[in-house]
Each structure stands twice: as structure tokens, then as C-alpha cells.
C-alpha positions in Angstrom: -41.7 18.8 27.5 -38.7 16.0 28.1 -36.4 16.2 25.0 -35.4 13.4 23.2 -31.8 11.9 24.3 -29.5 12.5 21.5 -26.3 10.5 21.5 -22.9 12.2 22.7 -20.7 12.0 19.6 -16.6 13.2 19.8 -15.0 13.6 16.7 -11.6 13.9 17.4 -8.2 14.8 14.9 -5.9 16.8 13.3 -6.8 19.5 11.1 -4.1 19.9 8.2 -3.9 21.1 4.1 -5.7 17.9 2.0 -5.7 17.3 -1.6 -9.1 16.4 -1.9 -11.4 18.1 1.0 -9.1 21.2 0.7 -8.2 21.0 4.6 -9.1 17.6 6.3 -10.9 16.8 9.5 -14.4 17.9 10.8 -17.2 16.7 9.1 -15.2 15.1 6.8 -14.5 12.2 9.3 -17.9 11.6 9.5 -18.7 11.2 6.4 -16.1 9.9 4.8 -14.2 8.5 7.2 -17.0 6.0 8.2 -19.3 6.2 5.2 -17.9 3.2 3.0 -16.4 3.0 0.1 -19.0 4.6 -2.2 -18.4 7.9 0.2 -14.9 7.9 -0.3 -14.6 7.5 -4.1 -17.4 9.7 -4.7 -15.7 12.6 -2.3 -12.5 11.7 -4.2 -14.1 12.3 -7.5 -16.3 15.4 -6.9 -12.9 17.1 -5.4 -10.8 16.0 -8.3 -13.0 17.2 -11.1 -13.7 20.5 -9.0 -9.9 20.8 -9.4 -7.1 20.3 -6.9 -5.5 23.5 -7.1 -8.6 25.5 -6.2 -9.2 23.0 -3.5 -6.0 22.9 -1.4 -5.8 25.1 2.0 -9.3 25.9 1.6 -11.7 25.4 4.3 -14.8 26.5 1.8 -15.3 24.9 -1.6 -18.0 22.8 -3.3 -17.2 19.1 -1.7 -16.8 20.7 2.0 -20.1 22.8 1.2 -22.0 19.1 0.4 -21.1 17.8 3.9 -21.7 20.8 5.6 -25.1 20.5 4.3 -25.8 17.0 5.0 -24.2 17.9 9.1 -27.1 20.6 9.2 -30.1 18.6 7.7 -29.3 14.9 9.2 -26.4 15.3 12.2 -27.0 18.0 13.9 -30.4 17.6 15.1 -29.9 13.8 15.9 -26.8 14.1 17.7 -24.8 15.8 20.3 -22.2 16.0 17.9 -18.7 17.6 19.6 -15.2 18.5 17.2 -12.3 18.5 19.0 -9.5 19.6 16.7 -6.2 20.4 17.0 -3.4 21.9 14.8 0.1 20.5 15.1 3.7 21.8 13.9 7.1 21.4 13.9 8.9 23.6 16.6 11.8 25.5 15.0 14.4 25.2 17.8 14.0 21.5 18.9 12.9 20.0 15.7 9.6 18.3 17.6 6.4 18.3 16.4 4.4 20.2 18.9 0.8 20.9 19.3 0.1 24.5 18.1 -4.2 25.0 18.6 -6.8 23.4 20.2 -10.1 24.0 19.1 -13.2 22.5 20.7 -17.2 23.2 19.3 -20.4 21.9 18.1 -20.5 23.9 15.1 -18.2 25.1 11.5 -16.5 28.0 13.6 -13.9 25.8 15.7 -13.1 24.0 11.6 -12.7 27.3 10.4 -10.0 28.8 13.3 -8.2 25.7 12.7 -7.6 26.0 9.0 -6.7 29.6 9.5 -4.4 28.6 11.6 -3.2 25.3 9.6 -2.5 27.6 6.6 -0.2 29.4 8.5 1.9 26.3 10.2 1.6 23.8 7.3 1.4 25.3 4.5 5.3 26.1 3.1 4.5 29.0 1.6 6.1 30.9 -0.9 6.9 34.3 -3.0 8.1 33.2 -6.2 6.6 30.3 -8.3 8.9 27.1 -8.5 10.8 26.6 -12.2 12.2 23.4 -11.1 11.3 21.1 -8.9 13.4 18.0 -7.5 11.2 15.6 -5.1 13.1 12.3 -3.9 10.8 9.2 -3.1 11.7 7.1 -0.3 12.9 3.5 -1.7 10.6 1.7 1.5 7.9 3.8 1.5 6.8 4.7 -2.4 6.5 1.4 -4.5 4.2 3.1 -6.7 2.7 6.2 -8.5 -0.4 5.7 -7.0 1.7 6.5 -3.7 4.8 8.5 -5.4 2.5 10.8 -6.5 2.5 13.2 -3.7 5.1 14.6 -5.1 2.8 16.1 -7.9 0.1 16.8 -5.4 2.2 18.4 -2.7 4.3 20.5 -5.4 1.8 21.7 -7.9 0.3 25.1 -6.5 4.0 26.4 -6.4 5.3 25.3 -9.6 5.2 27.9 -12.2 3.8 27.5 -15.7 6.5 25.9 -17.7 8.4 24.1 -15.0 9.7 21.2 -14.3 9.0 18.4 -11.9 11.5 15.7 -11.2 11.3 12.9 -9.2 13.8 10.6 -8.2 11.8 7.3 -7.1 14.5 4.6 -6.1 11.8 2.0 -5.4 8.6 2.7 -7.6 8.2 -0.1 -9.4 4.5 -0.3 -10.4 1.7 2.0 -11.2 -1.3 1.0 -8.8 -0.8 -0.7 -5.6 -3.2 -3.9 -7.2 -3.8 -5.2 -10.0 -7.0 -3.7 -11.1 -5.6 -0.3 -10.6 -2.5 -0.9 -11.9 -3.9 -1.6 -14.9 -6.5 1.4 -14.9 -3.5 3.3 -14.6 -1.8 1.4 -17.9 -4.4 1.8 -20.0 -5.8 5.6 -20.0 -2.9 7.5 -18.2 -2.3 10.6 -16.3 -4.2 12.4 -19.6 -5.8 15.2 -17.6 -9.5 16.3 -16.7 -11.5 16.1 -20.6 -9.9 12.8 -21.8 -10.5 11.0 -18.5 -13.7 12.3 -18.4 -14.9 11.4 -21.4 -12.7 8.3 -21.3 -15.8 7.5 -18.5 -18.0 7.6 -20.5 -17.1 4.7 -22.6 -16.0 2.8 -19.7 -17.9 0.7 -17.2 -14.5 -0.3 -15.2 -13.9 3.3 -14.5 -17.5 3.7 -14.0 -17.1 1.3 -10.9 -13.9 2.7 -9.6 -14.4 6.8 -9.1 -10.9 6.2 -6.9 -9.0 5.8 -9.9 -10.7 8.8 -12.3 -9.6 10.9 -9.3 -6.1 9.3 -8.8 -5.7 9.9 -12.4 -6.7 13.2 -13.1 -4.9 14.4 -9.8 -1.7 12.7 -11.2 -2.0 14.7 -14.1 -0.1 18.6 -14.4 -3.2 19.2 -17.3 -0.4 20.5 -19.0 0.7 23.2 -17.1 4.2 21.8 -16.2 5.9 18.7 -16.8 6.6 16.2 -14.8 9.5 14.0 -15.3 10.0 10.5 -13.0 13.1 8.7 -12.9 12.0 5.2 -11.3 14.2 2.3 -9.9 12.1 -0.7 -11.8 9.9 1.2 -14.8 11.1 1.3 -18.0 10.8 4.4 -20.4 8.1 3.0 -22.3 5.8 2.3 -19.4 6.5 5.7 -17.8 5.7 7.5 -21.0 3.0 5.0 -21.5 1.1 6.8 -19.1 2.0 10.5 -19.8 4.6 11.1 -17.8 8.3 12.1 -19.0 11.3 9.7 -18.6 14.7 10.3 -17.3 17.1 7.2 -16.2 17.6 7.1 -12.0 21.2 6.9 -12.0 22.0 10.0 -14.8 19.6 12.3 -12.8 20.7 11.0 -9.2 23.9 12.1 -10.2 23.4 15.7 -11.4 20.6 16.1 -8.4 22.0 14.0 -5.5 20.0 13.5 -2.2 23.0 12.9 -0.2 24.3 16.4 -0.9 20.9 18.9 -1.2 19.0 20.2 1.5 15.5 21.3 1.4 15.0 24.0 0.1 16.6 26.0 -2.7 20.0 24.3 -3.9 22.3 25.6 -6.7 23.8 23.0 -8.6 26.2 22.2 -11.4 24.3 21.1 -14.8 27.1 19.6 -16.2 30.9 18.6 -15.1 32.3 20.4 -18.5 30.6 23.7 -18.8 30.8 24.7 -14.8 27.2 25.6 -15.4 24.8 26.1 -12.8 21.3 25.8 -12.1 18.6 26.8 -9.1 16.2 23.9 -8.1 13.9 23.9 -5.3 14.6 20.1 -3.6 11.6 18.7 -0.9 12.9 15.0 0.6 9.4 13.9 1.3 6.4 15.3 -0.5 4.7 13.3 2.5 5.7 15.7 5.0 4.3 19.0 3.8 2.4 21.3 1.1 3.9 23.9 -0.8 2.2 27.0 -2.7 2.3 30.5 -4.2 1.4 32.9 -1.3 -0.3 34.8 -3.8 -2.9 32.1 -3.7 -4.2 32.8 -0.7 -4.2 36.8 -1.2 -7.6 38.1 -1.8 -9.4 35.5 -2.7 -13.4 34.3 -1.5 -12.5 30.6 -0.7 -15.7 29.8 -2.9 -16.3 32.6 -4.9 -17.1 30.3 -7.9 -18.6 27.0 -6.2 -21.8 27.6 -7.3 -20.1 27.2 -11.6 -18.5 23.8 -10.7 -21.1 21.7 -11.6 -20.7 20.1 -15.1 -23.5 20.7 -17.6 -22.8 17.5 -18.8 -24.0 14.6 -16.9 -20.7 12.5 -15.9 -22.0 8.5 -15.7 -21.1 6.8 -12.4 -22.1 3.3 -10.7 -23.6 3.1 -7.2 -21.6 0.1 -6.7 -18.2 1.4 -6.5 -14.9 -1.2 -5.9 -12.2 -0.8 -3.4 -8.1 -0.7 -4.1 -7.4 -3.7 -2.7 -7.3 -3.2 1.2 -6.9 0.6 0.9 -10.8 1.5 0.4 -9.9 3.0 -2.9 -8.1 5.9 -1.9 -3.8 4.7 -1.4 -2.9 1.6 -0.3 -0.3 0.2 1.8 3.3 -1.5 0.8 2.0 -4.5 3.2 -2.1 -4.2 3.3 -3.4 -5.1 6.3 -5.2 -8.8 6.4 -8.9 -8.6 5.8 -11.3 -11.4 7.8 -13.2 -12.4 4.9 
């Protein structure tokens, strides 16, 4: 008997760490990727409430183990669905960014070699947790937290518990990258994973918009460490309006200067009296890479506890979610792209 044609699909991309799908690419792109803005704000949510720092670098967790199950019941019968992946790194000698696997498949096993892989050439990782971190934001490309927060994302699975995050944002200047989110952001704050959860529930506006529950609980430590930002055009009452620490640009630019520290570890002085030193661990772009405790990823089932995520406590959402304004509620750009209305 003639089988039924099934169209050839190619998805094709990078596999790398992700804050919210753990490690991006495959199914994901699928998904998410093309599935609207409902898809993306609900992906964005689940991850966030699941908790970043159990989702980071790992290929299995409860939002990857959703669309894996939606690729075996509706995709993979349907389609001649094809992943071509690859893994790319920075060569060590010549400073170019170099292709370092190629993985091609029908089925989970190329996603999973890749991540392996990924975790090894990506990930920055580390022996000793972080006491204090010094992240410098770009003055062209970060205009605002919603952006500049990478440097809370990127840093948080090496900082230790106690430490200190600094960052040094030149050009940030607002919270959200519109207006809506900007003043989402305002009004309930980086307050961690309860009181934005049960800020929900009172809340139709954050209802509508999972993008910004899970940009705000994301930008929150949930009191582990403390983050401190030293912005070019926010004052100290709208920075700790939203939870974060304060600290003027220029005093802290000049104790942690970006024209003198290299990544990495730097010693510096604290003061210009006491000859004082301190160790910080300084990262020029959050952007450009992820950075965690080794010990992490030591040991561990990738999802031994997936099936305890789920809240017994039904969280209200809308089926009608809104979009950041030309960034389908998930980042944003300093110029959006135009829109044909």
C-alpha cells in the first residue's frame, strides 16, 4: 500500500546554552520559533517558574520534555521532519569563531550530542563560585534592563550565595523596551518567584503578558545575591524602585574600570588611601557567553525532579497574550523593525 507523502521539513541552527529552553534549537524552533506569540510567552513562563538555574545547559527538563511530546504525537508522523544542528566556538589561537559539530537526524539523539558538546565549548565553566561579579553593558547595545539583564542571566549559576553583582550600564536608560512593559516593570519589580506569582493573580495586565512575569522573575537573584546596577540615565529611586541596588556610574567606573580589566579574574584597588585590594571576576558582554559552577553539571539526572515542578496551585493566565512592542514579547530591539500593519 502507497504511503502518504509527508512534507520534507529542514530545521536548521545553532545549538547553544539558553535561559529559558535550557539549550536552544531543535524542536524548539518549531514550536516556538513559528508558533506565535501565545507560544513564546507561554514557553517563557513555564521555564521561568520551573526556575532558571535548574534549566541552563540542560538538554532535559520540564519545558523541553512538553515539546518533545507534542514532536512525537503531532510532527513526527506528519512530516519528514530533518535537524541539522551544529555547534560553534571560538578557536583559541586565531580568535575566529569556528564550527566545532555537525549533527544531522530525524530524531532527539543528534539534539542531545549537540548539547553535550555545547556544554563543553560554551559554557565558561568554573571551579570556585563567583563573590563578586563586575558585568559592563555596552552604551549602543543595552538601553534597558529588559536587555541589560543578561548580565543576571549569564552570571547567576556561578555567583556564590552572598555575592555581588555589579553592573556598569553606560546607556540603560529605561526599564522595558515599550511602554507597556516598561511600566510592568515599574510597578511590581524584580520581586522574585512568590510575589510575582501571586502578584498574577490580582492582575489581568500581567495576566495578558506571560513575557513580562518571566522577564521579571528571571531578573530577580530571589535573594540569593545582590545585584547592584550603576546606569547612565536612571536615578536611585527608580533602580531601587524595582529591587535592584544602586550605585552612581562614575564612582563605580572608577574603582572597576573597563579600559583597564580583562576578562576574567582582575585584582583591584578598593580604595586610593588604604592600598587595599580586592578579587572580582569582570565579563565585557554577558551577550557573548554563559558562566557556571562545574559542580553543576557533576552528577546530576538532567530531570531528576521534572515530574515535582508543577504548581499545586493553579497560576491564572489569558489565551490572548500581547506582544513587546515588535519583539514578540521576548527582548526587543534599540531600533524595532517596521511592522506592515
Amino acid at each position: 500500500q502507497q504511503q502518504p507523502h509527508k512534507s520534507l521539513i529542514l530545521s536548521i541552527g545553532q545549538v547553544v546554552p539558553h535561559e529559558v529552553m535550557g539549550m536552544a534549537n531543535f524542536n524548539k524552533n518549531l514550536f516556538v520559533g513559528v508558533g506565535g506569540v501565545e507560544a513564546i510567552n507561554l514557553s517563557h513562563f513555564i521555564g521561568a517558574v520551573y526556575g532558571m538555574e535548574k534549566m541552563m545547559g540542560k538538554s532535559s527538563n520540564p519545558l523541553r520534555s512538553i515539546l518533545n511530546y507534542a514532536s512525537e504525537k503531532y510532527l513526527e508522523k506528519e512530516l519528514d521532519l530533518w535537524y541539522i544542528l551544529t555547534v560553534m566556538g571560538t578557536n583559541k589561537e586565531s580568535g575566529d569563531v569556528e564550527m566545532k559539530g555537525f549533527y544531522i537526524g530525524n530524531d532527539i539523539e543528534c539534539y542531545t550530542l549537540a548539547c553535550e558538546l555545547s556544554l563543553q565549548i560554551n559554557f565558561t565553566l568554573l571551579d570556585r563560585p563567583l563573590q563578586k561579579v563586575v558585568v559592563y553593558l555596552d552604551e549602543h547595545e543595552f538601553h534597558s534592563t529588559w536587555l541589560g539583564n543578561k548580565a543576571i542571566y549569564r552570571t547567576r549559576m556561578a555567583i556564590a550565595d552572598g555575592g555581588e553583582l555589579i553592573v556598569l550600564a553606560p546607556g540603560v536608560s529605561q526599564f522595558g523596551e515599550d511602554a507597556e512593559i516598561d511600566k510592568l516593570i515599574r510597578e511590581y519589580g524584580y520581586a522574585g518567584t512568590p510575589k510575582v506569582l501571586e502578584a498574577m493573580k490580582g492582575s489581568p495586565e500581567l495576566e495578558k503578558n506571560l513575557s513580562a512575569v518571566a522577564h521579571l522573575i528571571h531578573g530577580s537573584s530571589e535573594g540569593r545575591f545582590s545585584v547592584t546596577y550603576c546606569p547612565g540615565h536612571l536615578t536611585k529611586n527608580e533602580i531601587e524602585g524595582v529591587g535592584f541596588k544602586y550605585c552612581d556610574l562614575k564612582d563605580m567606573t572608577r574603582r572597576y574600570d573597563p579600559t583597564h580589566l580583562t576578562d576574567g579574574w582582575n585584582r583591584v584597588n578598593m580604595d586610593d588611601e588604604s592600598g587595599a585590594t580586592e578579587d572580582i571576576f569582570y565579563i565585557s558582554n554577558p551577550a557573548l557567553g554563559l558562566w557556571a559552577l562545574r559542580s553543576r553539571f557533576e552528577g546530576t539526572d538532567n530531570c531528576n525532579d521534572c515530574k515535582d515542578a508543577a504548581e499545586t496551585d493553579p497560576i491564572p493566565t489569558f489565551s490572548v497574550q500581547h506582544a513587546a512592542d515588535g519583539s514578540g514579547g521576548v527582548g526587543g530591539w534599540v531600533h524595532p523593525p517596521s511592522v506592515d500593519k
